[in-house]
N, C-alpha and C positions, 0 to 999 in steps of 0.2 A: 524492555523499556530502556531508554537513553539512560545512559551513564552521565547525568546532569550534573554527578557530585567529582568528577574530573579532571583532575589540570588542563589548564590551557594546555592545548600546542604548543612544543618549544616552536619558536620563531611565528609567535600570533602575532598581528599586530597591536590587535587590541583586548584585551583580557575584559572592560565594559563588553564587544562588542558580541565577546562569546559568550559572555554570561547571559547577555539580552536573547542571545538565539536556543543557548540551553534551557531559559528561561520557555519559550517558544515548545522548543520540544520536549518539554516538561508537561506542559498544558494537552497539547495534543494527543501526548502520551493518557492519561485521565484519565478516568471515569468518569468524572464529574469534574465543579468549579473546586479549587481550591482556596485555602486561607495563606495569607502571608506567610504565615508559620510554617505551613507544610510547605510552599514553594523556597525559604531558605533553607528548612534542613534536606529539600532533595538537589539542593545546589550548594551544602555545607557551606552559608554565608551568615555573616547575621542579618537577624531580620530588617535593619535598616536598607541594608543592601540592597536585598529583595526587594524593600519598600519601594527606592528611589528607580528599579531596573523597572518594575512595572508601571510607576508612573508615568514613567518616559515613554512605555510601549504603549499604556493604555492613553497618552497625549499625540501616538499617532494611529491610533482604532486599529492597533493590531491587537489588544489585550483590550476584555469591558470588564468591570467587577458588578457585583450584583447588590443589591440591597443593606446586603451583609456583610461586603468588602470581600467575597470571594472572587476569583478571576478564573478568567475564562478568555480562550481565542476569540476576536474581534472581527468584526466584520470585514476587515480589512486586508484580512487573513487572506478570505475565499476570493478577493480581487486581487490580489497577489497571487496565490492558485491558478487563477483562470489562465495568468499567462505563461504556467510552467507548463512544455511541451505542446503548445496550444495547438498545434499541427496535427501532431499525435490524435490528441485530443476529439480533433473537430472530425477528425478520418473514422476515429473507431464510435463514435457516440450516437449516429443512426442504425450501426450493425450492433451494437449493445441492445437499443432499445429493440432492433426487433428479435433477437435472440430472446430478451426478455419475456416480451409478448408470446413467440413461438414456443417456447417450453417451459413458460410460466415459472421462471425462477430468475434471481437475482444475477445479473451478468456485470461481469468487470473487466478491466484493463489492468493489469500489473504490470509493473517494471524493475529491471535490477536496480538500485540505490546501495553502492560500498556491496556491504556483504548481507546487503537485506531483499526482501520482498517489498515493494511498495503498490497501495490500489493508489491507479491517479484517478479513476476516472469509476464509478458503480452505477445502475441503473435497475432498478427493483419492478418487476411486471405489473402492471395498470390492473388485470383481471383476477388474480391469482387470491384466493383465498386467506393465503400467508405465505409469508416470504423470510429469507433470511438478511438483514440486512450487514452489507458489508460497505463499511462505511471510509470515504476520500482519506488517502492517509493515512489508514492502517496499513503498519508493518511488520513482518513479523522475521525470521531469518532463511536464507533464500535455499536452506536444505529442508524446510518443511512446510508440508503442504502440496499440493497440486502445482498453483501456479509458479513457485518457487524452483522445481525440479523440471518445471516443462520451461523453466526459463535455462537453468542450467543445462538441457539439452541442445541449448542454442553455443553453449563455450566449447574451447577443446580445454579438458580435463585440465591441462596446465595453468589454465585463467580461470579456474574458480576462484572466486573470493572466500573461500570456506575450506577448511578440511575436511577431507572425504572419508569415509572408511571404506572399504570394501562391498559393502553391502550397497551403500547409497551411488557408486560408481557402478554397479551390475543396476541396479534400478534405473538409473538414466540412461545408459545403452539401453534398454527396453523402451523407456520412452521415446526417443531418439527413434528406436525402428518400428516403433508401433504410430506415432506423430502422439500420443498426449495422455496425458498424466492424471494420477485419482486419488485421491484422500480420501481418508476417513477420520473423524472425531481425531486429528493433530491441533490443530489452528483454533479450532470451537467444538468443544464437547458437542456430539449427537449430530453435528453439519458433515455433510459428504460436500466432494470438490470435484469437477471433471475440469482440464486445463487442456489449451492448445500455446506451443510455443509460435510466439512473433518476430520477424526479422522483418527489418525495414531499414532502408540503409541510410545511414545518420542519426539514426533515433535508438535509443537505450536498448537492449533484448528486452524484450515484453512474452505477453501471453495475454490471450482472451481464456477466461473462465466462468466456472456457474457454481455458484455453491446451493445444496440443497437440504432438505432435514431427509433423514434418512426413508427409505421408501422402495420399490420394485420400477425402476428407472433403467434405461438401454444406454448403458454409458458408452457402447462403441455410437448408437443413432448420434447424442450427446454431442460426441465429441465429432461426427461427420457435420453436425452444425453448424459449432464452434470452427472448425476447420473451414467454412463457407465463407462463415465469417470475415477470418483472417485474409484469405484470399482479396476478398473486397477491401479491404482497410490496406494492404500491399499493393492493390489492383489501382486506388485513390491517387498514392503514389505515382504511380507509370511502373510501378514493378510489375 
């Protein structure tokens, strides 16, 4: 979860303007809507503060409160979304769907953000009985997890944004010469992960991945998929 209770950066410009954005990744971060109450003491402000940061946000429909005065991310959010990485985006989101389709599990797009994992982009199978959903926006830290480490096989060792220990540096040299990476119950209790790393030149390290509930699945077929995949979303490119 963000560290919303934080000092500004020395040399912010604007300490409103971090708070309205901690305010942001506070909500995201969620489970649910929250109450004024709980969004100032996880931004340790008082609750006026809080008041006056959400009205501003919910006066430009990036924050809506509910019946109750809980808040919650605004629609304004996912139109702000649309145009992060939109290239990206538009390249991997018909190989998403049909990997989805092809092996009836939830397909995603991840990318490095600092020292995290971020999904930009999720698409859940149209046929599939049940699915896991892995939802725009979830982060988690980019040593755990499938797509996290099939992205880290995309750096040289010296540019991780994380510290390594010795065990997770012999795990990405594996990954690295096998091409893609697999979880188990790290990220979501009882979810497995098969992960391919993405390189595209100008665009974040990525990875396309599948998360599934556990099962008798061909993670190398899996990941020959996924690896298709990538090819076409590089291929969109001219790479």
């Amino acid at each position: 979860m963000t560290d919303a209770g934080a000092a500004v950066p020395r040399g912010a410009a604007s300490q409103t303007l971090s708070r309205g954005i901690q305010i942001l990744e506070v909500l995201a971060d969620a489970s649910g809507p929250l109450t004024i109450d709980e969004v100032a003491r996880r931004l340790d402000v008082h609750r006026s503060v809080a008041y006056r940061l959400l009205r501003t946000l919910e006066a430009h429909r990036l924050v809506v409160r509910d019946a109750t005065g809980r808040a919650t991310l605004g629609p304004r959010m996912a139109a702000l979304a649309a145009g992060v990485r939109r290239d990206l985006q538009s390249a991997a989101l018909p190989e998403l769907t049909s990997v989805a389709d092809d092996l009836a599990m939830t397909c995603f797009l991840a990318v490095l953000d600092g020292e995290e994992c971020v999904t930009l982009w999720s698409v859940e199978p149209r046929r599939a009985l049940a699915s896991v959903a892995q939802r725009p926006g979830t982060r988690h830290p980019v040593s755990a997890g499938a797509p996290g480490r099939a992205i880290l096989s995309l750096l040289p060792a010296d540019e991780w944004p994380v510290e390594a220990s010795s065990s997770l540096r012999e795990e990405v040299v594996r990954i690295a010469r096998r091409g893609f990476a697999t979880s188990r119950d790290e990220v979501i209790p009882g979810v497995r992960s098969v992960a391919v790393p993405l390189s595209v030149p100008g665009q974040p390290p990525a990875a396309v991945a599948v998360v599934h509930v556990a099962g008798s699945h061909d993670e190398e077929g899996v990941a020959s998929r996924l690896a298709r995949a990538c090819g076409a979303i590089r291929a969109s490119f001219g790479d």
